[in-house]
N, CA, C, O and CB atoms as a CASP TS submission, in Angstrom:
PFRMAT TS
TARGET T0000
AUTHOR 0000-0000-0000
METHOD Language model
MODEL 1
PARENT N/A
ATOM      1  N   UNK     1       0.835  -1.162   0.000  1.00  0.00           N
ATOM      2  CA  UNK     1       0.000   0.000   0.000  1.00  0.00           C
ATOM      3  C   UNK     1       0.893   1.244   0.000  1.00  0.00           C
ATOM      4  O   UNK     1       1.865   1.182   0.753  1.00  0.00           O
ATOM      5  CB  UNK     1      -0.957  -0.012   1.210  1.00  0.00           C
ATOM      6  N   UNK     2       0.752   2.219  -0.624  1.00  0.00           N
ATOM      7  CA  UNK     2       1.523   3.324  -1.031  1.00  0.00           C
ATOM      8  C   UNK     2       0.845   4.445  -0.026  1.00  0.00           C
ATOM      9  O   UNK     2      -0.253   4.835  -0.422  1.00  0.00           O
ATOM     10  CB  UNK     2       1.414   3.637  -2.746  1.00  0.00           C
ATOM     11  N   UNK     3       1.231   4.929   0.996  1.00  0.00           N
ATOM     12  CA  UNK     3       0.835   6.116   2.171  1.00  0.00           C
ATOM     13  C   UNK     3       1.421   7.155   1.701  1.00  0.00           C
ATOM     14  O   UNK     3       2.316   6.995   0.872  1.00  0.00           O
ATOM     15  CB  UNK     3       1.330   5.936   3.738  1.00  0.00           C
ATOM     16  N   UNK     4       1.073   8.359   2.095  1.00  0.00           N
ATOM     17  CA  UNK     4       1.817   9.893   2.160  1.00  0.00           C
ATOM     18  C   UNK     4       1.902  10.533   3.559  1.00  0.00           C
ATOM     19  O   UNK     4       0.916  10.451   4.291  1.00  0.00           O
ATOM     20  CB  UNK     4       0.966  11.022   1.239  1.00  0.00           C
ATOM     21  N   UNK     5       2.807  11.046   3.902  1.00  0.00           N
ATOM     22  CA  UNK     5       3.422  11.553   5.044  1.00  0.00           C
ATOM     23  C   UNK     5       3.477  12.766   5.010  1.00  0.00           C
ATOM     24  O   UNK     5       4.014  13.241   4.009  1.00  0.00           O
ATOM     25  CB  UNK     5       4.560  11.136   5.292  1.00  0.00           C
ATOM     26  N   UNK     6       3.074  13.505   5.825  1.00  0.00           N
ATOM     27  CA  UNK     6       2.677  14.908   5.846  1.00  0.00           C
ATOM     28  C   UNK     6       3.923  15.635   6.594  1.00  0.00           C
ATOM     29  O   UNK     6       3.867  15.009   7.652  1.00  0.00           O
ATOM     30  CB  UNK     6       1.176  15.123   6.640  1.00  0.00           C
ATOM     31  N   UNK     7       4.523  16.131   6.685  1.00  0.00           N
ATOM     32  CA  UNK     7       5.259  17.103   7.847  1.00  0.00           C
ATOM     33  C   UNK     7       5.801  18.730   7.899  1.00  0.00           C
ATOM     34  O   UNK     7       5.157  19.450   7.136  1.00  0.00           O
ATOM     35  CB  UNK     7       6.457  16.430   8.089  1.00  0.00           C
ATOM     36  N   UNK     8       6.608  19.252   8.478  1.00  0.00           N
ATOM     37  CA  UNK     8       6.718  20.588   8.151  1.00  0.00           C
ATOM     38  C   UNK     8       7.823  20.530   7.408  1.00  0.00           C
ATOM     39  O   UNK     8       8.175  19.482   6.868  1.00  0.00           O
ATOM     40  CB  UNK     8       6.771  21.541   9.231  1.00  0.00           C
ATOM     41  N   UNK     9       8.562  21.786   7.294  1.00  0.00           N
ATOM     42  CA  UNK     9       9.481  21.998   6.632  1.00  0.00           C
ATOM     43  C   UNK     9      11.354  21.596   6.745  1.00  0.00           C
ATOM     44  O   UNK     9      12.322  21.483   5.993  1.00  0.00           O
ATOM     45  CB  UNK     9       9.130  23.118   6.641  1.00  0.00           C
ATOM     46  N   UNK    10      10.957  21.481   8.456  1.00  0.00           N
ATOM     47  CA  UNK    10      12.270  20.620   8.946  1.00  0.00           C
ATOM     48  C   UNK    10      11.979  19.032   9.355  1.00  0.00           C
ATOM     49  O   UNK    10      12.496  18.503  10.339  1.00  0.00           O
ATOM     50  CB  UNK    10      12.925  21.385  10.364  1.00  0.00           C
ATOM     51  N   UNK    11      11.186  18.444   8.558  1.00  0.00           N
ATOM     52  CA  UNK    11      10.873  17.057   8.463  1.00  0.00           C
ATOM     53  C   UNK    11      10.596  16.305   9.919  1.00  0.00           C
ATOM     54  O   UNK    11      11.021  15.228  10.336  1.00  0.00           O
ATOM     55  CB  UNK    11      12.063  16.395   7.710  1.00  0.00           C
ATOM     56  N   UNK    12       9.385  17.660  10.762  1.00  0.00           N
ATOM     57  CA  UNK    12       8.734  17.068  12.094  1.00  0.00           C
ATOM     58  C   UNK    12       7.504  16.874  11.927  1.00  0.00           C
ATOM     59  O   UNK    12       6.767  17.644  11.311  1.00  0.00           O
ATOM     60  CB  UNK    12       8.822  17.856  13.291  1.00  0.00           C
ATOM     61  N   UNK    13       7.217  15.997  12.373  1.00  0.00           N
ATOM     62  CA  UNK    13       5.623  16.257  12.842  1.00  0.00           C
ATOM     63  C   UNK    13       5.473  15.503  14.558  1.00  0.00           C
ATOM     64  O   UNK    13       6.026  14.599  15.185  1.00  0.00           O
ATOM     65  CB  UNK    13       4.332  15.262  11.458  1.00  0.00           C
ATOM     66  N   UNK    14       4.661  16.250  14.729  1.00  0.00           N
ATOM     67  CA  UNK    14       4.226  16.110  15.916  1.00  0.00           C
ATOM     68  C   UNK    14       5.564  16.261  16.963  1.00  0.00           C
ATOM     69  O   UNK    14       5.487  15.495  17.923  1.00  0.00           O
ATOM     70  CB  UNK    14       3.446  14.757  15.953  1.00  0.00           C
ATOM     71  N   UNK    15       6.238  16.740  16.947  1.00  0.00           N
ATOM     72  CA  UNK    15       7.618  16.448  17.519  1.00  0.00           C
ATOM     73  C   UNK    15       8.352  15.965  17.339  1.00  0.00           C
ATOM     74  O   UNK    15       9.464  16.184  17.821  1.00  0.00           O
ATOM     75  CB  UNK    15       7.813  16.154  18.205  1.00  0.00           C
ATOM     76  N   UNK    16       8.068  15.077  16.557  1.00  0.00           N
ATOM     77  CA  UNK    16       9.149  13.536  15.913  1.00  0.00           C
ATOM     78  C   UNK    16       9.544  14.053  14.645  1.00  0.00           C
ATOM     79  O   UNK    16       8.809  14.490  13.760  1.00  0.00           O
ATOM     80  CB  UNK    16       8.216  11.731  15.551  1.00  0.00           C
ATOM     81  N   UNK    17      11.547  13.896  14.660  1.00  0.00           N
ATOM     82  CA  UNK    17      11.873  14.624  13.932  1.00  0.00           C
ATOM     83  C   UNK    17      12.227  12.958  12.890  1.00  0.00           C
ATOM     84  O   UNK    17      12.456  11.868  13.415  1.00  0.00           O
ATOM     85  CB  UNK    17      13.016  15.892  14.549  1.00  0.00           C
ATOM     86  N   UNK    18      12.181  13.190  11.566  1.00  0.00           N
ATOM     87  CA  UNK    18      12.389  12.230  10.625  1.00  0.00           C
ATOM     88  C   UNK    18      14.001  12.711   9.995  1.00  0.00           C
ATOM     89  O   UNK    18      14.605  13.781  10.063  1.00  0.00           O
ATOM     90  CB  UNK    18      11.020  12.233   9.472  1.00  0.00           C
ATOM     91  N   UNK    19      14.281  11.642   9.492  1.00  0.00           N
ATOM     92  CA  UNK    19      15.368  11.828   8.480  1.00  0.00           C
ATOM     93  C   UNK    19      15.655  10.865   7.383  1.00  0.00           C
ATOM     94  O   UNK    19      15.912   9.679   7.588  1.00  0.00           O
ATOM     95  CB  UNK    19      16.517  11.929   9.139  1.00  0.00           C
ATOM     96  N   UNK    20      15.596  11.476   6.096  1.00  0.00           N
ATOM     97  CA  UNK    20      15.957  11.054   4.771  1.00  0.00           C
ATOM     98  C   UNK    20      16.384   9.847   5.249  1.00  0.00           C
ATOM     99  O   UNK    20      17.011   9.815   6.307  1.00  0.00           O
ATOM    100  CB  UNK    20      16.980  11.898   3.908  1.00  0.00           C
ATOM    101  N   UNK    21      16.061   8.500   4.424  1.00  0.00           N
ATOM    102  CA  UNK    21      16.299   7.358   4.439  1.00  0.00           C
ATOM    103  C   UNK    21      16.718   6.107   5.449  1.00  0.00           C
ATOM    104  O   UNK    21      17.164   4.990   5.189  1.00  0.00           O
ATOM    105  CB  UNK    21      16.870   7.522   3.796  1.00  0.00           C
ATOM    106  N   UNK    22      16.342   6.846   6.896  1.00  0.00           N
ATOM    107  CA  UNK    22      16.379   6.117   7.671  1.00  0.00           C
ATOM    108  C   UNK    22      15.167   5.556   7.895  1.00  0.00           C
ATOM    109  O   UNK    22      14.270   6.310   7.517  1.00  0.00           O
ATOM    110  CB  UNK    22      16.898   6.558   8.518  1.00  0.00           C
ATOM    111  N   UNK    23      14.534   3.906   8.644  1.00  0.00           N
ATOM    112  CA  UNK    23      13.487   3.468   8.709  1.00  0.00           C
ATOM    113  C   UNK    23      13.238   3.844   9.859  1.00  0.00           C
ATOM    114  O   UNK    23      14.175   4.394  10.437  1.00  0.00           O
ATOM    115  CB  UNK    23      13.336   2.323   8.418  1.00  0.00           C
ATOM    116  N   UNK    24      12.246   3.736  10.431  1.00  0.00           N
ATOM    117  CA  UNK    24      11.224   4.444  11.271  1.00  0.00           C
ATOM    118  C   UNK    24      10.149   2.916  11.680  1.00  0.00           C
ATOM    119  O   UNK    24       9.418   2.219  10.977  1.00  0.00           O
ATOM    120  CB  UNK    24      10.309   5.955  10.174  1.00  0.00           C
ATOM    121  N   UNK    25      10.424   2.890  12.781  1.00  0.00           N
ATOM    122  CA  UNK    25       9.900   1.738  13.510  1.00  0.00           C
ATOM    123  C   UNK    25       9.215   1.419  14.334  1.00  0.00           C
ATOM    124  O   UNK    25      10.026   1.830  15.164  1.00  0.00           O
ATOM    125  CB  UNK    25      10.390   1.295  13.842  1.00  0.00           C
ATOM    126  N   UNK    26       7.979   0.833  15.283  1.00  0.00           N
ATOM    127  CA  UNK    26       7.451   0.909  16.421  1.00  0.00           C
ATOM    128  C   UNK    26       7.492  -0.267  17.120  1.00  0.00           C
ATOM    129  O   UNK    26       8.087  -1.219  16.615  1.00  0.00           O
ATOM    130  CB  UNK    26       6.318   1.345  16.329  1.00  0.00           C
ATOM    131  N   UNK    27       6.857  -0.398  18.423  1.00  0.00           N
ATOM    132  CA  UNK    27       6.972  -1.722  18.904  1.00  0.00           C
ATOM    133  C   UNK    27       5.668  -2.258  19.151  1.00  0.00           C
ATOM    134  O   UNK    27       5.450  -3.392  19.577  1.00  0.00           O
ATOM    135  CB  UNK    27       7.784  -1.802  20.085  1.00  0.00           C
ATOM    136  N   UNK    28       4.568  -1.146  18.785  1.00  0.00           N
ATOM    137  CA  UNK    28       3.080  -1.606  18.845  1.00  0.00           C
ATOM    138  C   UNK    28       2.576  -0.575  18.280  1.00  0.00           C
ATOM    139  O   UNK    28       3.133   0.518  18.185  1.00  0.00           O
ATOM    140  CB  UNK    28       2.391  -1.917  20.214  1.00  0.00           C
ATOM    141  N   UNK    29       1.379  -0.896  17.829  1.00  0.00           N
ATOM    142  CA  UNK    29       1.010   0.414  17.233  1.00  0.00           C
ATOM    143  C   UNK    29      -0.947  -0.274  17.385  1.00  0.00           C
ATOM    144  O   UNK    29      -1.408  -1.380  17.669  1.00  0.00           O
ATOM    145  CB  UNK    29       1.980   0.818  15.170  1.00  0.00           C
ATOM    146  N   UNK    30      -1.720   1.350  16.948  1.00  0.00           N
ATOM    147  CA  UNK    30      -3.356   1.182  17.227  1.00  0.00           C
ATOM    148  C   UNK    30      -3.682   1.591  16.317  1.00  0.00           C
ATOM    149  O   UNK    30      -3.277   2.744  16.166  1.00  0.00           O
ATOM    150  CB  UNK    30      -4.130   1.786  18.300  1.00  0.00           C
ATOM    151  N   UNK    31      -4.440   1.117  15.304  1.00  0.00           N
ATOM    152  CA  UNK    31      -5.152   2.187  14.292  1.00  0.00           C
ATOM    153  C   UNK    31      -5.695   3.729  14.942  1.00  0.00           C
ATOM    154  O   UNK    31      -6.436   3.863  15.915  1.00  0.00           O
ATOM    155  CB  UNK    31      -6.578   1.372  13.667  1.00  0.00           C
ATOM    156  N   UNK    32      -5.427   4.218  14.567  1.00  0.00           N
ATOM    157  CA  UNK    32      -6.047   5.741  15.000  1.00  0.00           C
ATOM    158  C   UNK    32      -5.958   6.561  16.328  1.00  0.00           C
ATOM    159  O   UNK    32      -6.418   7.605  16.790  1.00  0.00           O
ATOM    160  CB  UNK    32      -7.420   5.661  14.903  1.00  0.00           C
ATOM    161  N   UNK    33      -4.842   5.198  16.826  1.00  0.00           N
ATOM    162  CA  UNK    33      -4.768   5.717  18.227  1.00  0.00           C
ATOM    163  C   UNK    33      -3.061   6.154  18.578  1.00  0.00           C
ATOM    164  O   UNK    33      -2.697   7.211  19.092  1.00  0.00           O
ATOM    165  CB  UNK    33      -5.399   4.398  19.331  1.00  0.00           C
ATOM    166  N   UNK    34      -2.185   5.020  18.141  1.00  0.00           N
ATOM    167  CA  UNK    34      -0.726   4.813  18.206  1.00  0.00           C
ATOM    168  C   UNK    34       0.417   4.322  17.007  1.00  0.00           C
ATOM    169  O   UNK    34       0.389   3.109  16.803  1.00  0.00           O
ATOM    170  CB  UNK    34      -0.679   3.896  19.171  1.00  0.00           C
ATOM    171  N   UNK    35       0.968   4.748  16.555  1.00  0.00           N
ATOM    172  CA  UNK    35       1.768   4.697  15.523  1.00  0.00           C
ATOM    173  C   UNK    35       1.987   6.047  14.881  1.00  0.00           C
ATOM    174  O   UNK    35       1.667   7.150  15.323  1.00  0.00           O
ATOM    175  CB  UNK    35       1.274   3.770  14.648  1.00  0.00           C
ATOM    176  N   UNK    36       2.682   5.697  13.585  1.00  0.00           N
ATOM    177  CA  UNK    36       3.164   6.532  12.518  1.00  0.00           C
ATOM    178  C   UNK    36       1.782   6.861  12.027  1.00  0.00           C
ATOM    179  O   UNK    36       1.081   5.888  12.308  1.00  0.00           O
ATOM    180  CB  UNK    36       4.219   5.831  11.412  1.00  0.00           C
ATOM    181  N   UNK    37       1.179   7.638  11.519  1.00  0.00           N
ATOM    182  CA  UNK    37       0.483   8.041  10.556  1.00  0.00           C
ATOM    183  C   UNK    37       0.881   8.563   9.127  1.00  0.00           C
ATOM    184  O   UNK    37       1.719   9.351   8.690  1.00  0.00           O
ATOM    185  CB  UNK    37      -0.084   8.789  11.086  1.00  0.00           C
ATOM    186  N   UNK    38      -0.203   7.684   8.545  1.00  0.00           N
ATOM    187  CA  UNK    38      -0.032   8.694   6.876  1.00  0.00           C
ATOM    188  C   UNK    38      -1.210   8.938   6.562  1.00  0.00           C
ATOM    189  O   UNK    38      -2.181   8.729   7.290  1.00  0.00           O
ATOM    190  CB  UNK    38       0.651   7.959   5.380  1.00  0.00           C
ATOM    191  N   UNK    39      -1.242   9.512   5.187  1.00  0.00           N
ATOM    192  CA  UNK    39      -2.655   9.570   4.256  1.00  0.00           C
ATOM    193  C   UNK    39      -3.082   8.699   3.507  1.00  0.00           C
ATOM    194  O   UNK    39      -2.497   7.659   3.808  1.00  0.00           O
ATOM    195  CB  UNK    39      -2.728  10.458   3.400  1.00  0.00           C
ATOM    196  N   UNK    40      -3.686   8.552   2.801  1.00  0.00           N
ATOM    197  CA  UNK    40      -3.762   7.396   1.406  1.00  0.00           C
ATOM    198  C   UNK    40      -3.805   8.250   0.223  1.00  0.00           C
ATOM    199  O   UNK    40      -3.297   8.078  -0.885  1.00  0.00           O
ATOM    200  CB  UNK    40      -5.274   6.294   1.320  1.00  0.00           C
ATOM    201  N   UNK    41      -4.609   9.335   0.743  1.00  0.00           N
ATOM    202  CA  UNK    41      -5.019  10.280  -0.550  1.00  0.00           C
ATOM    203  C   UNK    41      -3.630  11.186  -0.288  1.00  0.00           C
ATOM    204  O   UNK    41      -3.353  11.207   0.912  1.00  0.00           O
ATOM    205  CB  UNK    41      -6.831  11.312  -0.445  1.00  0.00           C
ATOM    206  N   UNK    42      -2.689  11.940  -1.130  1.00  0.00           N
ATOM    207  CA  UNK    42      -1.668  13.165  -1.169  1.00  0.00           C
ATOM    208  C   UNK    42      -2.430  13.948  -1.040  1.00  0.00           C
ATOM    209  O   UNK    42      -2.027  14.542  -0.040  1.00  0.00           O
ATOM    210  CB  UNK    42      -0.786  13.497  -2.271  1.00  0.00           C
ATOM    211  N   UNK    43      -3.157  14.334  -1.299  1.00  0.00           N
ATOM    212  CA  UNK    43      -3.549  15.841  -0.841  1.00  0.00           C
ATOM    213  C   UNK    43      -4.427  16.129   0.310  1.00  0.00           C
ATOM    214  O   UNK    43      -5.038  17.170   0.550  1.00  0.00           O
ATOM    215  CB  UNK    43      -4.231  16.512  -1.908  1.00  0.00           C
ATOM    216  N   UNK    44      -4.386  15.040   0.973  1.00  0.00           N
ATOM    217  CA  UNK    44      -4.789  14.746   2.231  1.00  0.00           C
ATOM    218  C   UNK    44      -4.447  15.502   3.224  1.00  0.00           C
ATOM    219  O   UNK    44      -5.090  15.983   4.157  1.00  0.00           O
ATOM    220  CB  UNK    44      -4.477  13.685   2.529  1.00  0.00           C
ATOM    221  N   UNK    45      -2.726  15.582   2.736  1.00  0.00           N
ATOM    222  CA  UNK    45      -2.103  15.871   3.832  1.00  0.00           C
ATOM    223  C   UNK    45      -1.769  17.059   4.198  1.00  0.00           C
ATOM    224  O   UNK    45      -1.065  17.225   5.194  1.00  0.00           O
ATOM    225  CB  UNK    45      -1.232  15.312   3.883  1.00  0.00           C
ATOM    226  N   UNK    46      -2.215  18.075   3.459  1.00  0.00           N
ATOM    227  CA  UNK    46      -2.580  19.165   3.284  1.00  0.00           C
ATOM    228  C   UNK    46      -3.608  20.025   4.408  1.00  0.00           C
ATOM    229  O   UNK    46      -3.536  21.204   4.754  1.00  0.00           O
ATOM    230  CB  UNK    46      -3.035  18.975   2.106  1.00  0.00           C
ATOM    231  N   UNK    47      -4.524  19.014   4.802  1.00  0.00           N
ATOM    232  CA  UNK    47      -5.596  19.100   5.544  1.00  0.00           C
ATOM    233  C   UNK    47      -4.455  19.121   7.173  1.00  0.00           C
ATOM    234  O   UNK    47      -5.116  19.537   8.124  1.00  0.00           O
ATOM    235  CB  UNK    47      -6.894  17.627   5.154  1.00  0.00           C
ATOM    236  N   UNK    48      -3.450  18.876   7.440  1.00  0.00           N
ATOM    237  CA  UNK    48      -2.539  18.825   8.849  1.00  0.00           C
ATOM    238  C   UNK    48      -1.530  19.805   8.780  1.00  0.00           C
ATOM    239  O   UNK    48      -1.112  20.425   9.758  1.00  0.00           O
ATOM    240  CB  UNK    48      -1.764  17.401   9.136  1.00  0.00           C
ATOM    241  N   UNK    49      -0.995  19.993   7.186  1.00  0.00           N
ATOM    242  CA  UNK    49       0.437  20.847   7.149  1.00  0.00           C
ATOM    243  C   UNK    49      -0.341  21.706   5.428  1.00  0.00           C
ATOM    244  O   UNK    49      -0.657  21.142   4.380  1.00  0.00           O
ATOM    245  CB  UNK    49       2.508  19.415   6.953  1.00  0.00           C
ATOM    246  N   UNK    50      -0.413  23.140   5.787  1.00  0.00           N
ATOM    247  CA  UNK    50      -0.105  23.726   5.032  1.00  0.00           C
ATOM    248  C   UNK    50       0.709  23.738   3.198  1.00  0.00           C
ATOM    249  O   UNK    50       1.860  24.070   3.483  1.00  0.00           O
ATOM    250  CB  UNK    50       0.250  24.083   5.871  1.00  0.00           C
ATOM    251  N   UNK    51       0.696  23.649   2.414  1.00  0.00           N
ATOM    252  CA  UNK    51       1.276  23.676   1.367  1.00  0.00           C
ATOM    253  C   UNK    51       2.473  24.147   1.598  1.00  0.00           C
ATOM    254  O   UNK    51       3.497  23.464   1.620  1.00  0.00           O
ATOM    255  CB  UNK    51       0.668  24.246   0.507  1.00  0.00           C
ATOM    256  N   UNK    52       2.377  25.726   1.842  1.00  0.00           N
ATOM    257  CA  UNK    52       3.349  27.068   1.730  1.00  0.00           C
ATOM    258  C   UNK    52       4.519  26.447   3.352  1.00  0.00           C
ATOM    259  O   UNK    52       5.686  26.789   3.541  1.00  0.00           O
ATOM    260  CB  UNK    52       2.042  29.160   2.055  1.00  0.00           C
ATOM    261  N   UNK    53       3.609  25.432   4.318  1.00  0.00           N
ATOM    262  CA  UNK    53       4.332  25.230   5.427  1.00  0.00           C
ATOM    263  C   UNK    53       4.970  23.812   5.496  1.00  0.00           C
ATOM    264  O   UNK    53       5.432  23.306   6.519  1.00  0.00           O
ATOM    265  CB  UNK    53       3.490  25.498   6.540  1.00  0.00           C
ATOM    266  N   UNK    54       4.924  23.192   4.142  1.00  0.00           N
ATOM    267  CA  UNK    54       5.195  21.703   4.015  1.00  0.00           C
ATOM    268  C   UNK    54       6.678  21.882   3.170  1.00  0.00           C
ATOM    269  O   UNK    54       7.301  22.843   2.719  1.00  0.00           O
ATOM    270  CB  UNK    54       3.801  20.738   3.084  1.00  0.00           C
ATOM    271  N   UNK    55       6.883  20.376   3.219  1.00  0.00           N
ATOM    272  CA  UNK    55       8.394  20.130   2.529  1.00  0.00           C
ATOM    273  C   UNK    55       7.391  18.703   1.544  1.00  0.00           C
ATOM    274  O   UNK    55       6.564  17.882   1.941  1.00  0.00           O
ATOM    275  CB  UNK    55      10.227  19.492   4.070  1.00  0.00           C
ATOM    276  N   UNK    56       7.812  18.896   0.574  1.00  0.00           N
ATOM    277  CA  UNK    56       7.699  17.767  -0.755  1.00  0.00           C
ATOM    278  C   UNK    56       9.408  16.724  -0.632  1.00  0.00           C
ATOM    279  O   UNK    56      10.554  17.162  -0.545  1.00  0.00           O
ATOM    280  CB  UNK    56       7.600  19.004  -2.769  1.00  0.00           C
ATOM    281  N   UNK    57       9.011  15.548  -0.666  1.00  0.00           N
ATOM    282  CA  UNK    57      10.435  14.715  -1.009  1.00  0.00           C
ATOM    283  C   UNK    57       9.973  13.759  -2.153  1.00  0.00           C
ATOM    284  O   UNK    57       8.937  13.192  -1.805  1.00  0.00           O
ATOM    285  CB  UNK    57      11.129  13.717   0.432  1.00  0.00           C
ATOM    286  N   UNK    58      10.454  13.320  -3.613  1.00  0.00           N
ATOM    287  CA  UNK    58       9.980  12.784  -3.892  1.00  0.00           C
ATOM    288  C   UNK    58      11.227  11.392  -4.155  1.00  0.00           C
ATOM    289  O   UNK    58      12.295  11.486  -4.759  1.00  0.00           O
ATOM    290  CB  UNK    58       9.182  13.507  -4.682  1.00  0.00           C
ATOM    291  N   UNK    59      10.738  10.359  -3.586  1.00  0.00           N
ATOM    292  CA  UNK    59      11.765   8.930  -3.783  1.00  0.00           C
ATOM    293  C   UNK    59      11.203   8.041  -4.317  1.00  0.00           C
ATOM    294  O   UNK    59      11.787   6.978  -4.526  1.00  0.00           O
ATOM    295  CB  UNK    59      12.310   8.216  -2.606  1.00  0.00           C
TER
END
């Protein structure tokens, strides 16, 4: 399944800072409650982070 990831411009969200090509892991996670989140739809993500306040990566 192909997700989209929303974040700001220094690649945080929610506090959690990401970085280019490292994996990103949990040890449990809840639908809607605990984990990583994404979108399904891209322009989804728009609806959390701004356009003008977002960073695009494309890999």
């Amino acid at each position: 399944m192909k997700m989209y990831k929303g974040f700001d411009k220094d690649l945080k969200c929610r506090g959690y800072q990401y970085e280019i090509g490292r994996t990103e892991k949990e040890d449990s996670a809840k639908l809607c409650d605990r984990g990583f989140h994404a979108c399904e739809y891209p322009m989804d993500v728009f609806g959390y982070y701004a356009p003008a306040d977002s960073r695009r990566e494309k890999r």
